[in-house]
Biotite code that builds the C-alpha atoms (Angstrom):
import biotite.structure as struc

atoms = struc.array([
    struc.Atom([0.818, -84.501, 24.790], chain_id="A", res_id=1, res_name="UNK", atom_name="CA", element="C"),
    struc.Atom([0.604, -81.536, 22.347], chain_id="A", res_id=2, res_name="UNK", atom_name="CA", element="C"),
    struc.Atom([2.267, -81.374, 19.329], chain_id="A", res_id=3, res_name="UNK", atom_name="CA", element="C"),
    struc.Atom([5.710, -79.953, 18.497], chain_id="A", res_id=4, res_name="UNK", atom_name="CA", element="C"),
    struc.Atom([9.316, -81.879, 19.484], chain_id="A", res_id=5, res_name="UNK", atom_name="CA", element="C"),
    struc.Atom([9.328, -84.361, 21.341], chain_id="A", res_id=6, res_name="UNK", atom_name="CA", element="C"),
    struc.Atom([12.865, -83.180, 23.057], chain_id="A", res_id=7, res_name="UNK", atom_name="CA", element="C"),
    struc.Atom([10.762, -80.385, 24.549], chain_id="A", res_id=8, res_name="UNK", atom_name="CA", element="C"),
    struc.Atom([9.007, -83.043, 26.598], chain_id="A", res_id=9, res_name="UNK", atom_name="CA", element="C"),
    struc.Atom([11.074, -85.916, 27.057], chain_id="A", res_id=10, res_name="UNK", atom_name="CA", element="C"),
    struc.Atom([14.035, -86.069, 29.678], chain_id="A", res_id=11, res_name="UNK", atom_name="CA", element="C"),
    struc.Atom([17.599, -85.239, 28.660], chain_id="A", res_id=12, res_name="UNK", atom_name="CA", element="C"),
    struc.Atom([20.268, -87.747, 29.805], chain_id="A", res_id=13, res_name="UNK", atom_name="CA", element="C"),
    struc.Atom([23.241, -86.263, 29.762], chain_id="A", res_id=14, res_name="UNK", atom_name="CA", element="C"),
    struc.Atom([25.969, -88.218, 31.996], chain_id="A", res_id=15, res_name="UNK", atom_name="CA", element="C"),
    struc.Atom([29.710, -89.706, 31.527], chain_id="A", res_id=16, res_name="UNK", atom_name="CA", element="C"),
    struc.Atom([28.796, -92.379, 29.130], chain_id="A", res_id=17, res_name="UNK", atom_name="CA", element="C"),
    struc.Atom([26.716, -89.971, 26.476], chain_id="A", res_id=18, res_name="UNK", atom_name="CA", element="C"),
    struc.Atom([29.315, -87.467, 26.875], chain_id="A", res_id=19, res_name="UNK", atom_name="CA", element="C"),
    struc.Atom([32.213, -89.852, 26.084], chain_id="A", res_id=20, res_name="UNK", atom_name="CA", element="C"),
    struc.Atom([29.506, -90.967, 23.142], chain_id="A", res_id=21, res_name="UNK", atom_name="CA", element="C"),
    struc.Atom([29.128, -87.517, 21.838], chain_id="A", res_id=22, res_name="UNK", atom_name="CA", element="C"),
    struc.Atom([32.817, -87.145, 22.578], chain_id="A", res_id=23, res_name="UNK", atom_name="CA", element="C"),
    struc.Atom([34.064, -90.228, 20.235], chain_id="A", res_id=24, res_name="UNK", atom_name="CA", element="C"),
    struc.Atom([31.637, -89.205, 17.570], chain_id="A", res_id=25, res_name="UNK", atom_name="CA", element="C"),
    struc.Atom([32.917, -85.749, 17.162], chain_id="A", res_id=26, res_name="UNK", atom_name="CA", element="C"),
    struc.Atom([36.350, -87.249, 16.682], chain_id="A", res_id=27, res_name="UNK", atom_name="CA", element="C"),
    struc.Atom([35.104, -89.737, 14.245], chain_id="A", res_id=28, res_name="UNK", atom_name="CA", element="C"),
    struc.Atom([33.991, -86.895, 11.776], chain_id="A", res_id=29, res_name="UNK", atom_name="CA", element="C"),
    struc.Atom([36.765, -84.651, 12.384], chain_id="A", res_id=30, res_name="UNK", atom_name="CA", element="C"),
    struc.Atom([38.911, -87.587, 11.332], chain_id="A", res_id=31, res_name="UNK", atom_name="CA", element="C"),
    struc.Atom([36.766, -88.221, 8.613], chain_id="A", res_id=32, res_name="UNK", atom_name="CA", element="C"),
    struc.Atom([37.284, -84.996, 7.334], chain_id="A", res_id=33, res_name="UNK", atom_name="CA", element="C"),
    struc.Atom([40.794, -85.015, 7.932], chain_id="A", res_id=34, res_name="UNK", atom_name="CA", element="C"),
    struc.Atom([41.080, -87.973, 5.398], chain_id="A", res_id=35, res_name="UNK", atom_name="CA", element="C"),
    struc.Atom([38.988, -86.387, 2.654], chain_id="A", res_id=36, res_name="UNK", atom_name="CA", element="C"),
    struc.Atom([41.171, -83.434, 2.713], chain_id="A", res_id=37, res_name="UNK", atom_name="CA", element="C"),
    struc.Atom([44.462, -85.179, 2.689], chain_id="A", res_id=38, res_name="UNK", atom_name="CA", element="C"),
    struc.Atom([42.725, -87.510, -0.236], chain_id="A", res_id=39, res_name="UNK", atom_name="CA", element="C"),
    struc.Atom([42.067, -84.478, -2.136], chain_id="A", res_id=40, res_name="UNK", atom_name="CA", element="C"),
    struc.Atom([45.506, -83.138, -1.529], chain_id="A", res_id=41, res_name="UNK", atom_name="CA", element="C"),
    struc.Atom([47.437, -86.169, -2.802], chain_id="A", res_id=42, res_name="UNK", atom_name="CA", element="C"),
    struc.Atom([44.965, -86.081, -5.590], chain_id="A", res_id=43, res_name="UNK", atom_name="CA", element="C"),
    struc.Atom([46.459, -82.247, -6.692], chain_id="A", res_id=44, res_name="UNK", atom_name="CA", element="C"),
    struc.Atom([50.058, -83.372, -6.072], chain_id="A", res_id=45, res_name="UNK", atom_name="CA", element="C"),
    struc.Atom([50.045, -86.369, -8.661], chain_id="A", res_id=46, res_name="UNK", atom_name="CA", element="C"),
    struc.Atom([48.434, -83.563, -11.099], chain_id="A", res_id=47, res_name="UNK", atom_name="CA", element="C"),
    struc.Atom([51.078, -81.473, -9.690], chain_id="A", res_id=48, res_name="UNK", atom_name="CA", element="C"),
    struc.Atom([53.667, -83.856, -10.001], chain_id="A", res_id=49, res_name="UNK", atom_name="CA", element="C"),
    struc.Atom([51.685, -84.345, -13.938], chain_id="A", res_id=50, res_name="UNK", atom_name="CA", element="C"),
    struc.Atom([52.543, -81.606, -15.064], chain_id="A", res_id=51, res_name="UNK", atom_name="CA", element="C"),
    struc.Atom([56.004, -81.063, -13.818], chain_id="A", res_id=52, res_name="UNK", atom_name="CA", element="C"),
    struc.Atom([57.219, -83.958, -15.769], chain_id="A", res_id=53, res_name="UNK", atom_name="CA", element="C"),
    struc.Atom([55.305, -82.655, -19.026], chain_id="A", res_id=54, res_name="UNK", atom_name="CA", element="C"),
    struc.Atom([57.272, -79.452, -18.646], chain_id="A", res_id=55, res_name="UNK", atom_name="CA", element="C"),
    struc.Atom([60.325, -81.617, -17.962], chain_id="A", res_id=56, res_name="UNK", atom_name="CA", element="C"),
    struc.Atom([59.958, -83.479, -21.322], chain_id="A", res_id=57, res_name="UNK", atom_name="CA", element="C"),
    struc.Atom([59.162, -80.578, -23.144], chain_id="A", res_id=58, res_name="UNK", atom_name="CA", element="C"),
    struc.Atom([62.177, -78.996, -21.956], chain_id="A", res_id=59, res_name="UNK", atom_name="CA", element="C"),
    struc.Atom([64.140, -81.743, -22.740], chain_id="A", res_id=60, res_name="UNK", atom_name="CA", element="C"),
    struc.Atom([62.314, -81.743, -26.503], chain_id="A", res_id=61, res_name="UNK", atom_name="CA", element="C"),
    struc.Atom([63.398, -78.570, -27.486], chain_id="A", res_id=62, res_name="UNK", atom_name="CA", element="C"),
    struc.Atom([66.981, -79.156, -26.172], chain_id="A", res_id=63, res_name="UNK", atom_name="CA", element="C"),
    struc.Atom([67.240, -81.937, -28.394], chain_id="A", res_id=64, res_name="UNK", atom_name="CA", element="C"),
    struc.Atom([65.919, -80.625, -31.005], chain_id="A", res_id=65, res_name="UNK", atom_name="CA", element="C"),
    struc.Atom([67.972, -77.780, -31.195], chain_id="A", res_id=66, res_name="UNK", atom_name="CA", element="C"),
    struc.Atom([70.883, -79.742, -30.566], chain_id="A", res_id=67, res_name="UNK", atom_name="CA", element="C"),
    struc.Atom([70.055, -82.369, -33.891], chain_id="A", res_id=68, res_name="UNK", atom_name="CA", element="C"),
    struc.Atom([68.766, -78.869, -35.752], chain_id="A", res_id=69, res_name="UNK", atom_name="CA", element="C"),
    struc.Atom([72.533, -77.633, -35.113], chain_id="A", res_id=70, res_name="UNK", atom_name="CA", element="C"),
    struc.Atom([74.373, -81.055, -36.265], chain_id="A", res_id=71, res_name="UNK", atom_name="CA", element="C"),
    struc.Atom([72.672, -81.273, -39.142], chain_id="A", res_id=72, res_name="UNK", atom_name="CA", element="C"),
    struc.Atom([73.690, -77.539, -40.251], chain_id="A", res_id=73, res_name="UNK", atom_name="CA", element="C"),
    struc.Atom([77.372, -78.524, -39.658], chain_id="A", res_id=74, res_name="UNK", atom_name="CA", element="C"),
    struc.Atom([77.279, -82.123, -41.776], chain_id="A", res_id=75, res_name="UNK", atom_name="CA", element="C"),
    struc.Atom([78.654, -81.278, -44.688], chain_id="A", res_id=76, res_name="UNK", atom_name="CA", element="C"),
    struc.Atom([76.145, -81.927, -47.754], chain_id="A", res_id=77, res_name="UNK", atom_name="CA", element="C"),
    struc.Atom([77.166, -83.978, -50.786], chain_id="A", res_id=78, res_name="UNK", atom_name="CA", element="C"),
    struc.Atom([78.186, -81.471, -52.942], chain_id="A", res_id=79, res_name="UNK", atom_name="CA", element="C"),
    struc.Atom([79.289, -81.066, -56.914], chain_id="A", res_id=80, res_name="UNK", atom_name="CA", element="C"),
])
C-alpha cells in the first residue's frame, strides 16, 4: 500500500448503527456546549446580581447619611 490516509484505502461503513453513533455524539457536544454557555451565563448574573446590591447599599449610604447630616444641623447645640 502507498503512503498517504489510510481512509483513502480502507472501506467506509456507513449503516444504521454508525449513523445513530455519529448521531448521539453530535448531541453529546451540542449539549456540552449548551452547559458551558449557560455556566458562563449564571456566572455574569451573580456579578450582575454583585453589583446591583453594591449600588443598592450605596444608595442606601448616602440616604442615610444625608438624613443623620440633616438631624444633626437641627439639634440644638449647648449654647452660652
Amino acid at each position: 500500500m502507498p503512503g498517504g490516509s489510510r481512509f483513502l484505502y480502507e472501506p467506509f461503513r456507513y449503516g444504521p448503527k454508525e449513523f445513530q453513533e455519529a448521531q448521539e455524539t453530535i448531541l453529546e457536544m451540542k449539549f456540552a456546549a449548551v452547559d458551558m454557555r449557560l455556566e458562563r451565563i449564571e456566572m455574569l448574573m451573580e456579578r450582575m446580581e454583585r453589583r446591583l446590591w453594591l449600588t443598592v447599599y450605596g444608595v442606601v449610604a448616602v440616604i442615610l447619611t444625608h438624613a443623620v447630616r440633616t438631624l444633626l444641623m437641627m439639634t440644638p447645640t449647648g449654647g452660652p
